[in-house]
NUVOTOR-283713 format. One record per residue (C-alpha): residue number from 1; chain; z, y, x. Coordinates in pm, whole numbers. Example, Ala and Ser with C-alpha at 12.3 -4.5 7.8 and 13.67 -1.06 7.14 Angstrom:
// NUVOTOR-283713
   seq   mol       c3       c2       c1
     1     A      780     -450     1230
     2     A      714     -106     1367
//
This chain:
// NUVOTOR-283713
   seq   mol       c3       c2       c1
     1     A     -740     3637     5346
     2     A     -979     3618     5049
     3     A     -866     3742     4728
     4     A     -977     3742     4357
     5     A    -1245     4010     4334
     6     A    -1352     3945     4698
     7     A    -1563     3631     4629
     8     A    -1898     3808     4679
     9     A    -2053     3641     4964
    10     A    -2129     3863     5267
    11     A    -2290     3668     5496
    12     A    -2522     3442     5403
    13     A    -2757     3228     5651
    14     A    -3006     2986     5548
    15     A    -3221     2700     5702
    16     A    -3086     2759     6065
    17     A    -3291     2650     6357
    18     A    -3290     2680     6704
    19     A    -3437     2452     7032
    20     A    -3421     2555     7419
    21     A    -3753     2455     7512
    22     A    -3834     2103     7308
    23     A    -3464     2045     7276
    24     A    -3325     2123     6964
    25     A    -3000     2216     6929
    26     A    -2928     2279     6597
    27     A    -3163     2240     6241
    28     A    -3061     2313     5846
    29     A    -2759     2552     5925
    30     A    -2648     2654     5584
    31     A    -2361     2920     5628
    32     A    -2171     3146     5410
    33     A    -1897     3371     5500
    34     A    -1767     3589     5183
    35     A    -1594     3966     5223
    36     A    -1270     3986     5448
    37     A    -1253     3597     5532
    38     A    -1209     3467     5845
    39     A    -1445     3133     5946
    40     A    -1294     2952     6225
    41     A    -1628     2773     6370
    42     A    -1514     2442     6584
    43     A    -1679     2194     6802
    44     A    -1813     2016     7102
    45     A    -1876     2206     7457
    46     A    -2264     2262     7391
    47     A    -2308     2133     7095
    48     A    -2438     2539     7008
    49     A    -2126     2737     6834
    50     A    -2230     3033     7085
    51     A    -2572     2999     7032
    52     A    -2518     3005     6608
    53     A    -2267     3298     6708
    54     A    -2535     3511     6884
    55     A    -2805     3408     6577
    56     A    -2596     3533     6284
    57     A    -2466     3842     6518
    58     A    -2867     3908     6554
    59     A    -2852     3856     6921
    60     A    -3085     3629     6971
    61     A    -3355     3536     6682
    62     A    -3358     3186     6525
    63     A    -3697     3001     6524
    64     A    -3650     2871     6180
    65     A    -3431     3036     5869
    66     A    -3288     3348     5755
    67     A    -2967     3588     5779
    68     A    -2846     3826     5587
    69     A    -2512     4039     5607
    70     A    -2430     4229     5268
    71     A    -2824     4159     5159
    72     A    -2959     4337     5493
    73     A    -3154     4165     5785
    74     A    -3282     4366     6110
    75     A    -3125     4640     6300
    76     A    -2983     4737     5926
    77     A    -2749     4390     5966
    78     A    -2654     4456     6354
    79     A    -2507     4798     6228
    80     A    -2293     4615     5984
    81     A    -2132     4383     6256
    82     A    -1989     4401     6584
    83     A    -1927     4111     6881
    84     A    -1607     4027     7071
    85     A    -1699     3811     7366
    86     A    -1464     3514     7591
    87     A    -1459     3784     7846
    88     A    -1397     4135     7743
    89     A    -1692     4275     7929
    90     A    -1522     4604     7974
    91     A    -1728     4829     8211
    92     A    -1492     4898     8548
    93     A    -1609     5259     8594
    94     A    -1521     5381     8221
    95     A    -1200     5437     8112
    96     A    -1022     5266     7845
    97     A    -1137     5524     7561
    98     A    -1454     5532     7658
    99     A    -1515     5168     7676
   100     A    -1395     5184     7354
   101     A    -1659     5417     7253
   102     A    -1930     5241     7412
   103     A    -2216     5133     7204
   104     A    -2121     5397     6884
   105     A    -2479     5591     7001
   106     A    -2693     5335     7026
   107     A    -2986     5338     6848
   108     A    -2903     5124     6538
   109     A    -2587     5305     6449
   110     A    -2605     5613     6239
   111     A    -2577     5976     6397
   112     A    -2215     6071     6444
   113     A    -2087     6441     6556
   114     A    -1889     6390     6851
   115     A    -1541     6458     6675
   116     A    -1618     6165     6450
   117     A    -1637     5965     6734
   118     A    -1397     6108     6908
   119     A    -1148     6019     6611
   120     A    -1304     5660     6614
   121     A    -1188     5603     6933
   122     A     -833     5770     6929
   123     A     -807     5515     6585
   124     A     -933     5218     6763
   125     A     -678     5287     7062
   126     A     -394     5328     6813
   127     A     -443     5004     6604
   128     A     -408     4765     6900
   129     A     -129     5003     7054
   130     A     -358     5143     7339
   131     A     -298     5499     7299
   132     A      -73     5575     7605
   133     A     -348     5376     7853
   134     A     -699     5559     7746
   135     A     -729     5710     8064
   136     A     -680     5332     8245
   137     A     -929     5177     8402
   138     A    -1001     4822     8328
   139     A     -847     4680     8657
   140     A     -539     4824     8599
   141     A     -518     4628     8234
   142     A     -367     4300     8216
   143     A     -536     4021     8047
   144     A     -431     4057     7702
   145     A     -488     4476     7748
   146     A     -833     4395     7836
   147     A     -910     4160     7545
   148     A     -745     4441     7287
   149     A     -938     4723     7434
   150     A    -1255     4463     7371
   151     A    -1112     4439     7023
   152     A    -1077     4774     6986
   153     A    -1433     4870     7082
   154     A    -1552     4637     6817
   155     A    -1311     4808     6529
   156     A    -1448     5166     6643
   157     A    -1766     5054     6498
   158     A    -1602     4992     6159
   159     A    -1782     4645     6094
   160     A    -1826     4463     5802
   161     A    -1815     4143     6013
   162     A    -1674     4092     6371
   163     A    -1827     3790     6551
   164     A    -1578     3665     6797
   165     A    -1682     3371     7098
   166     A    -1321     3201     7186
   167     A    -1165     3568     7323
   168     A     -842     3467     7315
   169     A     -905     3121     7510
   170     A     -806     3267     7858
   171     A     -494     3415     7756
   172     A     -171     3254     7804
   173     A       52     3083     7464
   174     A      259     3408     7375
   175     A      -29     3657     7427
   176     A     -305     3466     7231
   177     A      -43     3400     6933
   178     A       -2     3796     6942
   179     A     -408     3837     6938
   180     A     -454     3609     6654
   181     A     -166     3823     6454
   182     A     -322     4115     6520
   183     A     -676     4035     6453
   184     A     -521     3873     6088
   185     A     -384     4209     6088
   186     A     -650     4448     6152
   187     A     -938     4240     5964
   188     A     -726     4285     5689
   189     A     -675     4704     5733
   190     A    -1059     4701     5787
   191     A    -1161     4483     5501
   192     A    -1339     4298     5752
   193     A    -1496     3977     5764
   194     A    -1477     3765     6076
   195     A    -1667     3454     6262
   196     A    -1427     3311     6448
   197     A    -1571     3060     6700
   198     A    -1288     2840     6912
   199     A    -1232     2509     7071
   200     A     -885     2499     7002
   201     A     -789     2340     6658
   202     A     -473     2462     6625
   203     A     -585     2818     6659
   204     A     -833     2735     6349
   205     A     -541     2595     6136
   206     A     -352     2897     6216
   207     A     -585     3176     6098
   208     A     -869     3054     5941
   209     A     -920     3063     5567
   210     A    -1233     2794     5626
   211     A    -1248     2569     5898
   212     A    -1607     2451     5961
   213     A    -1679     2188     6231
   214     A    -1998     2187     6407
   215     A    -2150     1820     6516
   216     A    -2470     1654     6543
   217     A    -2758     1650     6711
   218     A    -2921     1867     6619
   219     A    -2589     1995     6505
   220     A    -2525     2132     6196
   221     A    -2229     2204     5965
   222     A    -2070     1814     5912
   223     A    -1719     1938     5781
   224     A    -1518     2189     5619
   225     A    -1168     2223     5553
   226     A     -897     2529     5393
   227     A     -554     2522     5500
   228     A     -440     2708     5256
   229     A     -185     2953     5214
   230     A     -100     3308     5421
   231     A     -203     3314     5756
   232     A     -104     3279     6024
   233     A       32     2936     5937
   234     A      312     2742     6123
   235     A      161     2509     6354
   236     A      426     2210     6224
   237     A      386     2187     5864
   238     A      294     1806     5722
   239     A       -6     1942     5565
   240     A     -157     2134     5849
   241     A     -121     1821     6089
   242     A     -250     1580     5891
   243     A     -575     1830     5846
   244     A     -562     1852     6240
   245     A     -565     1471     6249
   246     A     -861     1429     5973
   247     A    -1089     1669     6219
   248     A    -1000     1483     6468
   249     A    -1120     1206     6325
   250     A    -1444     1371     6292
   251     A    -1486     1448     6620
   252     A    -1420     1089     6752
   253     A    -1648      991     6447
   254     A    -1940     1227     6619
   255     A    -1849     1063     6977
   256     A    -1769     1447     7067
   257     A    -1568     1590     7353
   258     A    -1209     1593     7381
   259     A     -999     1868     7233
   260     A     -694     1992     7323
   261     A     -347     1823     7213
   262     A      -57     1982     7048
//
């Protein structure tokens, strides 16, 4: 999704460091993401993707290193990004709009009139093709629904960067295929950027534009690969499996956990 003129880098996080108690779980994190290019982050159950999710999202504060998002840090950075979670989190006593509208008055987003946001919302609704259920409520959503009504309360915030933490994992073949296309799609409307963290290597090869693998302990960045080419990708092609096979390789290089098969 890159493109010449775009190669300004966005994100940029330096000297990475985190430990639960004396355990560290990851050290020297280097990490670049550059305007409207997807990162797909893979690696071992625990090895600390989530935790190096919440860290760049400003979630949770690293005890060693730095990150930046367009040159900001702070509540000035958290504006600039938004968070799309394995489970949608939806709130069951709001409707569908207004989960979508959640968060766009809290404290580190600019004041809004209420039209503005009211427009944000009926935008949001329309780019994932929610318009007809904004009254809903989330148990009367379907899986998929649920996860496009999370990603369209991250869109309403007009991010720079979306984080996402393996949303589509829970979501059957046909339905996470038509996730992916539409997050390709609507990162690319919103000139977004987008952390992508998964467990499934095909999904990576599919619609990343990097591929970095996460390994180590502590972990840290051991490998990164570019498919190449417009996403999304067909799963088949010569090149993309023998890239699947080569992190593979990694993995069982690392001693790491099993991933799934094609």
């Amino acid at each position: 999704m890159t493109q010449e003129g775009d190669s300004a880098q966005l994100l940029e996080a330096r000297g990475l460091a985190f430990s639960f108690g004396r355990q560290p779980i990851f050290a020297g994190v280097e990490l670049t993401i550059a305007r409207r290019e997807i990162v797909c982050l893979l690696g071992a159950s625990g090895c600390g993707k989530t935790t190096l999710l919440r860290l760049l999202a400003g979630l949770t504060e690293p005890m060693a290193g730095t990150v930046t998002v367009d040159g900001t840090s702070g509540l000035d950075r958290a504006a600039k990004a938004s968070v799309v979670f394995q489970s949608p989190a939806l709130l069951p006593w709001l409707t569908v709009a207004e989960n979508i509208g959640f968060g766009l008055d809290f404290a580190c987003r600019p004041v809004e009139p209420k039209a503005v946001r009211a427009e944000r919302i009926a935008k949001a609704m329309d780019q994932v093709g929610l318009s007809e259920h904004a009254s809903k409520k989330p148990q009367a959503l379907s899986g998929g629904m649920a996860q496009r009504v999370a990603l369209a309360r991250a869109l309403a915030r007009d991010p720079e960067i979306i984080y996402l933490d393996e949303p589509f994992s829970a979501l059957d073949a046909i339905t996470r295929e038509s996730m992916q296309d539409l997050l390709l799609e609507l990162a690319h409307q919103k000139q977004s950027a987008a952390l992508l963290v998964t467990h499934d290597i095909d999904e990576a090869l599919r619609i990343g534009d990097r591929v970095l693998l996460l390994a180590g302990a502590p972990a840290r960045i051991v490998g990164e690969w570019q498919p190449g080419g417009r996403a999304p990708r067909q799963h088949r092609s010569a090149a993309l499996n023998a890239m699947r096979e080569e992190i593979l390789d990694s993995l069982s290089d690392r001693a790491t956990a099993w991933f799934p098969t094609l």
